[in-house]
C-alpha positions as CSV (number, residue, x, y, z in Angstrom):
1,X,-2.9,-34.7,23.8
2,X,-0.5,-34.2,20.9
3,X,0.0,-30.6,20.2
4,X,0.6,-29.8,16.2
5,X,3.7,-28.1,15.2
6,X,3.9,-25.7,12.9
7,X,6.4,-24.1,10.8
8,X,7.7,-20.8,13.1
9,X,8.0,-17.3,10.7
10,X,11.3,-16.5,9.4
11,X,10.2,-13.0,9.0
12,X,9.0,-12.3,12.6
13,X,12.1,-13.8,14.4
14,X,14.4,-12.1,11.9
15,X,16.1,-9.5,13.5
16,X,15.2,-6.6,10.9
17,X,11.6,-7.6,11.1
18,X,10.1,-4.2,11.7
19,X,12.1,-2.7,8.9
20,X,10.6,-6.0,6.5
21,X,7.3,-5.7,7.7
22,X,7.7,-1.5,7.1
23,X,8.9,-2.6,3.1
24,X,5.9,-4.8,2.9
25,X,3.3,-2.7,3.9
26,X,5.3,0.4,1.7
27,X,5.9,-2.3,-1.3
28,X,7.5,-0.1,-3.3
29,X,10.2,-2.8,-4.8
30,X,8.3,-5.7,-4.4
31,X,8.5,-8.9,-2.7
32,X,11.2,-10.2,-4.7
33,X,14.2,-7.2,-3.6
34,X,12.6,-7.2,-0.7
35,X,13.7,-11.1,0.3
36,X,17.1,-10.4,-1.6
37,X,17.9,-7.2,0.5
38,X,17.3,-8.9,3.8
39,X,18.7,-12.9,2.7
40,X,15.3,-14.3,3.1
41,X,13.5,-16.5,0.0
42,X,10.2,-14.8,-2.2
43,X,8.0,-17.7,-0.5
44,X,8.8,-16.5,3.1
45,X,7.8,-13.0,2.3
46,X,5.1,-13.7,0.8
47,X,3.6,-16.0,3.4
48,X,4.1,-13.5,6.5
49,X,2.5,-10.8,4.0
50,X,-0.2,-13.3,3.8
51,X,-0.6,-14.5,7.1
52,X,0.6,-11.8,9.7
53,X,0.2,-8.5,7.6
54,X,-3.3,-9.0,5.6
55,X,-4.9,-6.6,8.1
56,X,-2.3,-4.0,7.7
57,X,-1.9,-4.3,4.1
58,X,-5.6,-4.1,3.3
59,X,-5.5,-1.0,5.3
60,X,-2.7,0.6,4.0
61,X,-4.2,0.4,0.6
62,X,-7.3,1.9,1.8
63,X,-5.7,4.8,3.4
64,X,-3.7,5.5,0.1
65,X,-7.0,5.0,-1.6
66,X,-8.3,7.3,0.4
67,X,-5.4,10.0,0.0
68,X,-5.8,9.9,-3.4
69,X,-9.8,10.8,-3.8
70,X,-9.1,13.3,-1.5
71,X,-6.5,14.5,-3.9
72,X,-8.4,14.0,-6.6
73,X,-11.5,16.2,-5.0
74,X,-8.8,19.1,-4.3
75,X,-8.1,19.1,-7.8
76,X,-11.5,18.9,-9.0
77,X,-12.2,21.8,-6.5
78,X,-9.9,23.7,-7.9
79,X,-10.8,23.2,-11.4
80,X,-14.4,24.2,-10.7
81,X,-13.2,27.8,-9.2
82,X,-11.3,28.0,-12.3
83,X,-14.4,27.1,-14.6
84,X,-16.1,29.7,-14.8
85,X,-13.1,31.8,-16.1
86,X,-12.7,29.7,-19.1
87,X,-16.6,29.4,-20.0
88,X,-17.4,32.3,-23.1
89,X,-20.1,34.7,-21.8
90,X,-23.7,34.6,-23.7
91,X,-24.7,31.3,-23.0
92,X,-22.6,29.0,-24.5
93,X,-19.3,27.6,-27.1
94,X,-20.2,27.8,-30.5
């Protein structure tokens, strides 16, 4: 039986590889400075983002999806309390 070899990922035998996956999953420069800051090529970034952090991405994205409605309902919360304060008495704008 012939066992298949495939390519091994520069990213998760780099020795940095925590603090590359943790500017992945933040992506707040992009693949791009991201290979450039550690010496690695765009294609070898983008395939362990692919291929070993998919999971963690997706939910990374949810969670900050997730921060922002709840932002977003504080704020509508807020604006609500202050509603009534800014509505003209008598029924209605004219």
């Amino acid at each position: 039986m012939t066992q298949k070899l495939g390519r091994h990922c520069t990213i998760c035998s780099h020795d940095q590889h925590r603090q590359i996956d943790a500017d992945i999953l933040r992506h707040a420069t992009g693949y791009l400075k991201i290979a450039s800051r550690y010496g690695l090529i765009l294609a070898s970034v983008q395939r362990h983002a692919a291929n070993h952090l998919a999971r963690e991405l997706r939910e990374h994205r949810e969670a900050e999806m997730l921060l922002s409605a709840e932002t977003l309902i504080g704020e509508l919360n807020e604006l609500h309390l202050f509603a009534p304060c800014t509505r003209p008495c008598g029924g209605g704008w004219r």
